[in-house]
C-alpha positions in Angstrom: 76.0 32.3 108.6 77.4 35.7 109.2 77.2 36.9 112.8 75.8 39.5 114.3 78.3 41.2 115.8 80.2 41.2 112.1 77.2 42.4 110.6 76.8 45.5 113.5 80.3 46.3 112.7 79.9 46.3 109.0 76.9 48.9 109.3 78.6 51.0 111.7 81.8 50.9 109.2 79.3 51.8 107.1 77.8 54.4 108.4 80.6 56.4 109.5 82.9 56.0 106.6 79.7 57.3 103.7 79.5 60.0 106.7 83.2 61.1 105.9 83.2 60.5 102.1 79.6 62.6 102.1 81.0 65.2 104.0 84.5 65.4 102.2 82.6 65.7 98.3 80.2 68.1 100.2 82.7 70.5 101.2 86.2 69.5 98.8 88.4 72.5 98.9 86.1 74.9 100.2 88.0 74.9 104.0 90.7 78.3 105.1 90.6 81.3 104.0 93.0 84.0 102.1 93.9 86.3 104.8 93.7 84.7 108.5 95.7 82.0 109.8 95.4 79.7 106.2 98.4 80.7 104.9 100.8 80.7 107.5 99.7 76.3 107.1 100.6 76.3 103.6 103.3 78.9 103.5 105.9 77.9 106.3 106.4 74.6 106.1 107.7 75.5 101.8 109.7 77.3 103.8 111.3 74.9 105.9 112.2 73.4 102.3 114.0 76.0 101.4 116.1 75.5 104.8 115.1 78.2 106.8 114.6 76.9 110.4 111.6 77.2 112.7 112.2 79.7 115.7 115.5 80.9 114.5 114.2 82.0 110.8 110.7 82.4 111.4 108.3 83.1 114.2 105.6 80.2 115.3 103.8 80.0 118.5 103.5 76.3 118.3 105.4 72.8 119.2 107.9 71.7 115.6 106.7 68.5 114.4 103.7 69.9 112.9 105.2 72.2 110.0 108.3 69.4 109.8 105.9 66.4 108.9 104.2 68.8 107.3 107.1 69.9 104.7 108.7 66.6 104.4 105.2 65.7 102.7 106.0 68.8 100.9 109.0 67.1 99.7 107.5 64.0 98.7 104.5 65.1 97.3 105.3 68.8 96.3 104.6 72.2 97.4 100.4 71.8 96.9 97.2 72.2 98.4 96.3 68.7 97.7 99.5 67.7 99.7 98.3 69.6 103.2 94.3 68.6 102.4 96.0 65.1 102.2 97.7 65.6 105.5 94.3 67.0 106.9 92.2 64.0 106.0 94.7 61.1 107.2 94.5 63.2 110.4 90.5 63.3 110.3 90.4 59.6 109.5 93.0 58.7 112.8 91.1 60.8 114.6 87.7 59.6 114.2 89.9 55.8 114.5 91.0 56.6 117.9 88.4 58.0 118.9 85.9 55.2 118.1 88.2 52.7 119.7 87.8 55.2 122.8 84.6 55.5 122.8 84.4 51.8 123.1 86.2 51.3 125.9 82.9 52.9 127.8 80.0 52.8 124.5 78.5 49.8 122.7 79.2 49.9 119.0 76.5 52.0 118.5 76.8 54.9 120.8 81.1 54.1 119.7 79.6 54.8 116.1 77.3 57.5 117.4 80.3 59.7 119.0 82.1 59.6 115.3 79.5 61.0 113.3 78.5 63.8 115.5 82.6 64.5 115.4 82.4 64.6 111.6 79.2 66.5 111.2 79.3 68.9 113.8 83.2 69.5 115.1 85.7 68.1 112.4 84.0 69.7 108.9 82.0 72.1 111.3 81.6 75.8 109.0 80.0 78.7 112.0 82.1 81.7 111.0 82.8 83.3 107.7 86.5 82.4 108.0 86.2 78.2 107.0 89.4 77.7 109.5 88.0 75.8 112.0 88.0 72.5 111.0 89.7 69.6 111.3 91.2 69.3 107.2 92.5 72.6 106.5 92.6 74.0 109.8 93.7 77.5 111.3 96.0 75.5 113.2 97.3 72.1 112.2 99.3 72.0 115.4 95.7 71.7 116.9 94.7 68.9 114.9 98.1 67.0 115.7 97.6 67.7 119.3 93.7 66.3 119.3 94.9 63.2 117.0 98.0 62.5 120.3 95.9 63.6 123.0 92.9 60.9 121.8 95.3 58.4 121.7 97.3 59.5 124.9 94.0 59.1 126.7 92.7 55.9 124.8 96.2 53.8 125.7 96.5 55.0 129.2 92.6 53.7 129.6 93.5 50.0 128.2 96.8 50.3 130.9 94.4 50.6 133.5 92.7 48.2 132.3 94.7 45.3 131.6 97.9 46.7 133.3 100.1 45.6 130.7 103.2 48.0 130.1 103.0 47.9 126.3 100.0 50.3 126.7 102.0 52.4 128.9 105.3 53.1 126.1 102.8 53.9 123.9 101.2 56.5 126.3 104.5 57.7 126.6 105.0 58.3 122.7 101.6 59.8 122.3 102.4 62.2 125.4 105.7 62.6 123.9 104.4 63.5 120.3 101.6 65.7 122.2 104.2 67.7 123.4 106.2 68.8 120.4 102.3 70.2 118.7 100.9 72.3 121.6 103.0 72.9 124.9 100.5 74.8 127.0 97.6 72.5 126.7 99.7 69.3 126.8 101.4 69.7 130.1 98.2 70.4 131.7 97.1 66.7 129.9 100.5 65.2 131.0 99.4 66.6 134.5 96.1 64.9 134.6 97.5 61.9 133.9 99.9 62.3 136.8 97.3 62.7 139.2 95.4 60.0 137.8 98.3 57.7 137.9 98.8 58.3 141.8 94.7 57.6 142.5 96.0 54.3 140.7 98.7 53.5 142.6 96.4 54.2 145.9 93.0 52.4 144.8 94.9 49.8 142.7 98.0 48.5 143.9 97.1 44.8 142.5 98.0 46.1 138.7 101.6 46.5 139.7 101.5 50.5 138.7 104.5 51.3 141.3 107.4 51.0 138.7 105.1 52.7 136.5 105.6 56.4 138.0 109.2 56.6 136.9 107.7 55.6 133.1 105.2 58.7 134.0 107.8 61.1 133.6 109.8 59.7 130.6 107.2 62.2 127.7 108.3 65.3 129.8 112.1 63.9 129.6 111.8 62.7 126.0 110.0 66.2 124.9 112.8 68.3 126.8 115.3 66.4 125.2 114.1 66.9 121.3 113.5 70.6 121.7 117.1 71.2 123.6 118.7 69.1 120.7 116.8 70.9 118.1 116.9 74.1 119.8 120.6 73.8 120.6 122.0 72.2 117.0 119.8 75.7 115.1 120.8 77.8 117.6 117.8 78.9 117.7 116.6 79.1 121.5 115.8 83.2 121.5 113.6 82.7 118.7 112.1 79.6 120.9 111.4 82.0 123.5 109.9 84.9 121.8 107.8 83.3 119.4 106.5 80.6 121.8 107.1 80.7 125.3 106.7 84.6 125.7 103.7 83.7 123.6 102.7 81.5 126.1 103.2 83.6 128.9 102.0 86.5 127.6 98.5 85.6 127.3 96.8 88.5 128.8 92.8 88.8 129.3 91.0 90.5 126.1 87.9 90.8 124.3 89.0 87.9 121.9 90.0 85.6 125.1 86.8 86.1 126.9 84.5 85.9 123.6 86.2 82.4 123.2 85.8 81.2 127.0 82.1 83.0 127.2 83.3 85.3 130.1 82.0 88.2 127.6 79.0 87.2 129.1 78.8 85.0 132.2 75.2 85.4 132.6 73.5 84.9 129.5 75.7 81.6 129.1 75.1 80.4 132.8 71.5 81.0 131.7 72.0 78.9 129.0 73.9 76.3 130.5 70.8 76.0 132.8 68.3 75.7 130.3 70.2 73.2 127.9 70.4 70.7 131.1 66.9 71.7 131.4 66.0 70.5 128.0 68.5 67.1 128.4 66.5 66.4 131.5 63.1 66.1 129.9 65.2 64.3 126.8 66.2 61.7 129.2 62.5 61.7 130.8 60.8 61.3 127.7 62.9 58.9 126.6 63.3 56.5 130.0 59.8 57.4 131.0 58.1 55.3 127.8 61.0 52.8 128.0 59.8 52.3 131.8 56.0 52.6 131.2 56.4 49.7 128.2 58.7 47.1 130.5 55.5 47.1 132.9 53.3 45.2 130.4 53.2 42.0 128.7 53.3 42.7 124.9 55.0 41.0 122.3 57.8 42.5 120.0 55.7 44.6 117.5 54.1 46.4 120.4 56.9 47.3 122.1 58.4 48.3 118.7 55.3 50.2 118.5 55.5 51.9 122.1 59.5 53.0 121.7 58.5 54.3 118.3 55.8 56.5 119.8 58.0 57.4 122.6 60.5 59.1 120.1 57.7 60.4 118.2 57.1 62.4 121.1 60.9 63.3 122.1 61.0 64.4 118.5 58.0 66.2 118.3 59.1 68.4 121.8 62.3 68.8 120.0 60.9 70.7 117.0 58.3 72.8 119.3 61.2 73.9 121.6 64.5 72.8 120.2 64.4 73.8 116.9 64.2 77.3 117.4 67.6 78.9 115.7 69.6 78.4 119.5 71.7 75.7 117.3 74.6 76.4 119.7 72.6 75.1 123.1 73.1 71.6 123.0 76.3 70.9 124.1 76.0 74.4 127.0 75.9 71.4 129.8 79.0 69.9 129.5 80.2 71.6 132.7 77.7 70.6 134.4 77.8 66.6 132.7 82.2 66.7 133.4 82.4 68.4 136.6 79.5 66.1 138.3 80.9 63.2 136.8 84.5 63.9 138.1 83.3 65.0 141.5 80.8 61.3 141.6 83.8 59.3 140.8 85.7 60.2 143.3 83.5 59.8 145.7 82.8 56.3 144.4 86.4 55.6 144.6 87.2 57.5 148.3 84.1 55.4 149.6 85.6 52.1 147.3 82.0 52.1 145.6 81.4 49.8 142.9 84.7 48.4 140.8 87.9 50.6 141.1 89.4 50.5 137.6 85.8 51.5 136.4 86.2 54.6 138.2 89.7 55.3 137.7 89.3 55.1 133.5 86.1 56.9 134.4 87.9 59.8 136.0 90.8 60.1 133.6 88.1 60.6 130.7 86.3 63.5 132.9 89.3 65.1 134.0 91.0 65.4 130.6 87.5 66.3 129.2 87.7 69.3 132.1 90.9 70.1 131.0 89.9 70.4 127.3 87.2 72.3 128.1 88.4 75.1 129.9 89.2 77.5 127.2 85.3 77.6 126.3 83.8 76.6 130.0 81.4 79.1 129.6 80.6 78.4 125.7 80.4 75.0 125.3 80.0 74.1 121.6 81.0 73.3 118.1 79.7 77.5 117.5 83.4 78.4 119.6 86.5 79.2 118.1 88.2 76.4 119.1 85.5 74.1 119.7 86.2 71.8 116.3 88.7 70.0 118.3 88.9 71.0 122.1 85.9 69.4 122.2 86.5 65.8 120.8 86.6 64.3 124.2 84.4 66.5 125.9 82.1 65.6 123.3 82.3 61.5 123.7 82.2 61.9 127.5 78.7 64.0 126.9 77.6 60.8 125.6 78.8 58.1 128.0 77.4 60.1 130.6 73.8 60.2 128.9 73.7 56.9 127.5 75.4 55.0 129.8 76.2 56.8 133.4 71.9 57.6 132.7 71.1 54.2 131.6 72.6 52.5 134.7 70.8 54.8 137.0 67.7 54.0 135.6 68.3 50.5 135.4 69.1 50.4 139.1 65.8 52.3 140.0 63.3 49.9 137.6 64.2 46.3 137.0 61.9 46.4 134.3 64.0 49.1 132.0 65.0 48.3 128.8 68.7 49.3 128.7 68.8 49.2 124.7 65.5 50.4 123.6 66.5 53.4 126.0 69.8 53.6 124.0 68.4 53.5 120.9 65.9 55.3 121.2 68.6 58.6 122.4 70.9 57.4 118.9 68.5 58.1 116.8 67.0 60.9 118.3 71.1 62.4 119.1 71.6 61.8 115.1 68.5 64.3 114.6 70.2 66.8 116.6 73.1 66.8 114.2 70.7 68.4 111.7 71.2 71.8 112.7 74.4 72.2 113.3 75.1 71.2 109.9 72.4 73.1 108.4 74.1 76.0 109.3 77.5 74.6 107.7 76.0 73.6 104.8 75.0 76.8 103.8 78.2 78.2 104.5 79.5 75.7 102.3 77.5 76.0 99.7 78.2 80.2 99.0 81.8 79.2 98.4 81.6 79.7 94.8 84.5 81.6 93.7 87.6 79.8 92.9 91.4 80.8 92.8 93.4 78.8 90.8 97.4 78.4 91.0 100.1 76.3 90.3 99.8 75.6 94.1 96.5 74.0 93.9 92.5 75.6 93.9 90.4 76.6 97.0 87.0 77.6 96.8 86.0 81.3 98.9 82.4 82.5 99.2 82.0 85.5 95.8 82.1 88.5 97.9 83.9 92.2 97.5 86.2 90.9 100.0 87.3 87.9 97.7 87.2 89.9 94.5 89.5 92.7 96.0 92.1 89.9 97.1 91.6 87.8 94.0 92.6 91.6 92.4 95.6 91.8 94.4 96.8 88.0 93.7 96.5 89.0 90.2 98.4 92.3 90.0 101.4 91.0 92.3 101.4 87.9 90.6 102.0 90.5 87.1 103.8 93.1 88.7 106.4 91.8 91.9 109.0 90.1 89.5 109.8 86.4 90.9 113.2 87.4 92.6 111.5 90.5 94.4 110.3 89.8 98.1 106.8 91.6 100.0 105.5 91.1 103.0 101.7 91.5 103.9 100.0 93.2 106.7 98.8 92.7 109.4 97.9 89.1 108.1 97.8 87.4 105.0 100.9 85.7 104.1 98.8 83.5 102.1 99.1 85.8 99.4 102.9 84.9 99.4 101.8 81.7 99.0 100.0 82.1 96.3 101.8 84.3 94.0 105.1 82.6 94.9 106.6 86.0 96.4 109.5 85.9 99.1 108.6 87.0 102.6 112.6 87.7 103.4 111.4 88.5 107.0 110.8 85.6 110.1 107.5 87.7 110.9 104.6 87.5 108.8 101.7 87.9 111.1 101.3 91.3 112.6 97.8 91.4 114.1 97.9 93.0 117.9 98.6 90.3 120.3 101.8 88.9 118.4 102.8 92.8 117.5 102.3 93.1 121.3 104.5 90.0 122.3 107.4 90.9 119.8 107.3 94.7 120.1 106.9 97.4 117.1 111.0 98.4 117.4 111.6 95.0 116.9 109.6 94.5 113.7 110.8 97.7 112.1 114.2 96.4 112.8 114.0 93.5 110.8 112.1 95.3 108.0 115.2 97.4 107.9 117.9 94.4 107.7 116.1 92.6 105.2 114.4 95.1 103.0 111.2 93.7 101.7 110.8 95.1 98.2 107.3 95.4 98.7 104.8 95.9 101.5 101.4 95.1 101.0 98.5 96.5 103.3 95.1 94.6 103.5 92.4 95.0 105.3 92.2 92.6 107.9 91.0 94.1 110.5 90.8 92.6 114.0 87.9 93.8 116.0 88.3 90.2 118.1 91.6 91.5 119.5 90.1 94.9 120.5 92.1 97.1 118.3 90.0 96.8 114.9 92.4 98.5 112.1 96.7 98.6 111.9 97.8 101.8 111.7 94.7 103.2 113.5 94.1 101.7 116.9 97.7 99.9 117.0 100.8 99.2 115.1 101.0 103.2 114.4 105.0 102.8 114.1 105.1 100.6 111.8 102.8 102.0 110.0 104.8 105.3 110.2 108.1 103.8 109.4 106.2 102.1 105.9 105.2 105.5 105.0 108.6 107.1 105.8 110.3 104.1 103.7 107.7 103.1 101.2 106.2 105.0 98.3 102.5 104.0 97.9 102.4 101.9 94.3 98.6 100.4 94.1 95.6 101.0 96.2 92.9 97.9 95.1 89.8 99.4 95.8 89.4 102.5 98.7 92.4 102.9 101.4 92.2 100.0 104.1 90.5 101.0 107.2 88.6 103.7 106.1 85.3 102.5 104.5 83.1 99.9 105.7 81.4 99.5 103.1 84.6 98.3 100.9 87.7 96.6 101.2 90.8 98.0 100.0 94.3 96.7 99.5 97.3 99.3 99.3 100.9 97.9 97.5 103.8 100.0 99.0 107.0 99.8 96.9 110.4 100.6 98.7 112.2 103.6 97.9 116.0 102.7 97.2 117.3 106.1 98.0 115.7 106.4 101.4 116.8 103.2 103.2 
C-alpha cells in the first residue's frame, strides 16, 4: 500500500511541475524585448566566442560567470535563442528546487509546495510592464537570475549547518557564496555580511555545534571570489575596464527618479498607506480564517461537519476577498513584507537575547529574515512582484511572507486555544493564498497573450506584442539586414544592441548601451573617443527613450555631444518612420552612415 507521505509528495510534484510546464507553453518565446536590456543577454556572450574579453573588450556592470556559462553553452549548443531560453529554464527549475527544499526546512509539504507556485505564477514568468524583461527565463539580467539561483542555496545550506552542524553544509555555503559573488557583487557582500553576523549569534547562543573553527571557513567565499577576479582580471589585463564598467558602476549609484520609482520613495506616503492597509486586510485574513477554525474545535462534530464548517469559513474569506480584494490594487498583497521581516527579525532576537524557546530555531529563523531584509531593500517601500526587480529580489522575501503567516501565526494561535486546528487553519490559508495568485497573473496573461507578432532569424523567433513600435524595428531589422553588408559594423543608440544580434552586424566598439546613467558613469569624451578609433560604419538612432532615468530623449535632454559628434561624422542614410524624439505619436529610427572623407 502506497503511503501517504509518497502519495503527498507525488501531488505536490505534481502540482508544481504542470504549474511550470502550463506556464512555459502559455508564454514560449514571448519573454525580452528588442530594444532594452534583451539584447545585451543574447549579444555578449557571442561575443565572448569570438574572443573578445569581458571588462577589457566590452563594458558589463555585472560579476563574469554569467555571460561565460552563458557562451560556453553558446559553443555547445550554438549561437541561438533556444540555447539562452534553455539556460533560463534549467535556472527556473533549480530555483523553484532550492527553494522548495528551503521552504521545507520551516513549511510542511504543502505550504513547501505553496511557496513554488506563487514563485512561478507571480515572480518567475511574472509580465507587469510592456518590456517582458522581468522574468526569471529570458531575463533583463541573467546575472540576477544566477545570483537568486546561489543566494537560495547559500541560505538553504547555511540553514541545514545550523542545523545539523555538519561541515559538509558549510563548503557548500562557501561555493554558493563563492559563485554568488562572481554574478552580482553589490548585493552579495551585503548577503555574505548577513551571514557573518549570523554566524557570530551562533557562535554566542550555540557553542555546543562546534561553530568556532567555523569563522575562519566564513571568510574563505570573500578569499575564493578575490582570488578568481584578480586572476582573471590580471591574466586579460583588463582591471580598468573592471573598474569603470563595474565598480564605478557600483559606486556611482546616485538617487534619481528611476531609483526611487523602484524602492517606492517616489512616494513614501501613498505606499506607507498601503503598506498599512494590506496588513490591515492580512489581519482580518488570518481572523477569518483562525476565528472559524477556533469556533469549530469547541464542538463535538464528526468529520463531515467540520469539513462542512472550514468549507464555510473559506467561503467567507473568499467572499470578503472579492468584495474588497478584488478591486484592481493587484500590487497590494505582498505591501507588508516590511512589516512581516522586520517584526520577525526584531522577535527573534529577543527570543534568543532572553534564550526563549529552542536556539537553532531562532538562529535559522533570523538568518531567513535578515537575508529576506536584505533582499528587500531595493523595493522597501514597494513590495511586490508589480517592481522592477521584484521577479527575483523577492524569492525569499516571498517564502518568509509565508512561514510567518502559516506557521509563526499558526503557533500563536495554537498557544492561545488548545482547541485550534493547526492544519485546517493551514489549509484553509493554501487554498485561499492559491486564489490570490489569480490576479497577478491575470494581468500577465494578458500581456502575454498581445504578443502576436513574430521576428524570425537564423538566431531563433521571439514573439513582441503587434504595435508601431514593433513594426518600426521589425522595418529596421529588415533594411540593415539588406543594406549593412555582413563585414560592415553599426552600433545602436542609446540601447538596442539587440538589433546587432539579430541582423548579425558587428558592434566594433566595448560600449553598446548609452542610456543616461551608464553615459553618466563612462563620460561623453570617452564614448566619442572610441567611436573615433574604431569607426563604426554605421550608427543607428532609435527611439528609446528613458523617461525612468529622468532625461527622456538622447540628443535632447542628454548625450548632446555625442549626438553632435554623429552629425559632424555621419551623413543621415534612413529615417524608418518620423525623426526619433520628436513625435509621440510615432516611433522613428534614423540609420547614419559614416562619411570616409571626414574622419
Amino acid at each position: 500500500m502506497i503511503k501517504r507521505e509518497t502519495l503527498l509528495d507525488c501531488f505536490v510534484f505534481i502540482v508544481i511541475g504542470g504549474s511550470f510546464f502550463y506556464l512555459l507553453s502559455a508564454t514560449w518565446l514571448k519573454w525580452g524585448d528588442l530594444v532594452v536590456d534583451t539584447g545585451r543577454e543574447l549579444w555578449l556572450p557571442a561575443q565572448l566566442l569570438k574572443g573578445k574579453v569581458l571588462y577589457r573588450d566590452l563594458f558589463y556592470e555585472y560579476g563574469p560567470l554569467p555571460p561565460y556559462v552563458i557562451s560556453l553553452l553558446y559553443k555547445v549548443f550554438g549561437v541561438h535563442i533556444n540555447t539562452i531560453v534553455g539556460c533560463g529554464i534549467v535556472l527556473t527549475i533549480f530555483i523553484s528546487l532550492y527553494l522548495y527544499k528551503l521552504s521545507l526546512c520551516f513549511l510542511g509539504k504543502l505550504e513547501s509546495g505553496l511557496v513554488v507556485v506563487t514563485f512561478l505564477f507571480a515572480f518567475a514568468f511574472g509580465y507587469y510592464f510592456y518590456a517582458g524583461i522581468f522574468n526569471t527565463i529570458l531575463p533583463y539580467s541573467f546575472a540576477s537570475v544566477f545570483f537568486l539561483l546561489f543566494a537560495i542555496t547559500a541560505l538553504y545550506f547555511f540553514v541545514l549547518f545550523i542545523k545539523k552542524g555538519e561541515r559538509y553544509y558549510l563548503l557548500l555555503w562557501v561555493f554558493s557564496c563563492t559563485a554568488m559573488l562572481l554574478c552580482r557583487i553589490e548585493l552579495s557582500f551585503l548577503l555574505w555580511g548577513v551571514f557573518l553576523v549570523v554566524a557570530i549569534i551562533l557562535v554566542l547562543f550555540r557553542r555546543d555545534l562546534g561553530a568556532g573553527p567555523a569563522e575562519v571557513t566564513l571568510l574563505f567565499p570573500v578569499l575564493a571570489a578575490f582570488l578568481i577576479y584578480a586572476l582573471f582580471l590580471v591574466s586579460t589585463s583588463s582591471w580598468e575596464g573592471f573598474y569603470e564598467s563595474t565598480i564605478h558602476h557600483i559606486l556611482s549609484v546616485q538617487k534619481n527618479s528611476f531609483n526611487d520609482a523602484v524602492s517606492g520613495m517616489d512616494n513614501i506616503g501613498g505606499n506607507t498607506l498601503l503598506m498599512v492597509k494590506s496588513l490591515i486586510l492580512h489581519l482580518f485574513y488570518i481572523s477569518i480564517a483562525a476565528g472559524g477554525v477556533i469556533l469549530t474545535g469547541r464542538f463535538r462534530i464528526n468529520r463531515a461537519g467540520r469539513f462542512f464548517c472550514y468549507l464555510l469559513t473559506f467561503c467567507a474569506l473568499s467572499g470578503f476577498w472579492f468584495h474588497v480584494g478584488y478591486s484592481g490594487e493587484d500590487h497590494i498583497q505582498y505591501r507588508l513584507l516590511p512589516v512581516i521581516i522586520l517584526s520577525g527579525a526584531v522577535s527573534t532576537t529577543v527570543a534568543l537575547s532572553k534564550r526563549v524557546g529552542d536556539d537553532k530555531k531562532n538562529i535559522t529563523l533570523l538568518s531567513v529574515f535578515l537575508v529576506a531584509l536584505v533582499l528587500l531593500l531595493r523595493n522597501f517601500f514597494y513590495s511586490s512582484p508589480h517592481s522592477v526587480y521584484g521577479f527575483y529580489l523577492l524569492a525569499v522575501p516571498l517564502m518568509v511572507y509565508y512561514v510567518f503567516l502559516l506557521r509563526l501565526t499558526s503557533e500563536a494561535f495554537r498557544f492561545i486555544s488548545p482547541n485550534f486546528s493547526a492544519s485546517a487553519f493551514s489549509g484553509i490559508l493554501i487554498v485561499f493564498f492559491l486564489l490570490l495568485i489569480i490576479p497577478h497573473w491575470r494581468i500577465s496573461s494578458n500581456h502575454y497573450k498581445q504578443r502576436m507578432a513574430s521576428i524570425v532569424t537564423e538566431r531563433g523567433t521571439l514573439f513582441f506584442m503587434h504595435d508601431l513600435r514593433t513594426v518600426r524595428l521589425f522595418e529596421a531589422i529588415d533594411f540593415l539586414s539588406k543594406h549593412v553588408r555582413p563585414e560592415e559594423s553599426m552600433v545602436v543608440i542609446p540601447e538596442g544592441v539587440g538589433v546587432n544580434f539579430f541582423t548579425g552586424r558587428e558592434n566594433p566598439c566595448g560600449y553598446y548601451n548609452f542610456t543616461p546613467t551608464v553615459v553618466d558613469v563612462i563620460g561623453e569624451e570617452k564614448i566619442v573617443h572610441e567611436f573615433s578609433e574604431k569607426r563604426p560604419d554605421y550608427i543607428v538612432i532609435v527611439q528609446r527613450r528613458t523617461t525612468e532615468y529622468g532625461y527622456p530623449s538622447f540628443g535632447v535632454d542628454y548625450g548632446n555631444k555625442i549626438n553632435d559628434w554623429i552629425k559632424e561624422k555621419y551623413g543621415l542614410n534612413k529615417i524608418i518612420g518620423s525623426y526619433p524624439f520628436t513625435r509621440d505619436d510615432d516611433y522613428g529610427i534614423a540609420v547614419y552612415k559614416r562619411r570616409p572623407e571626414r574622419l
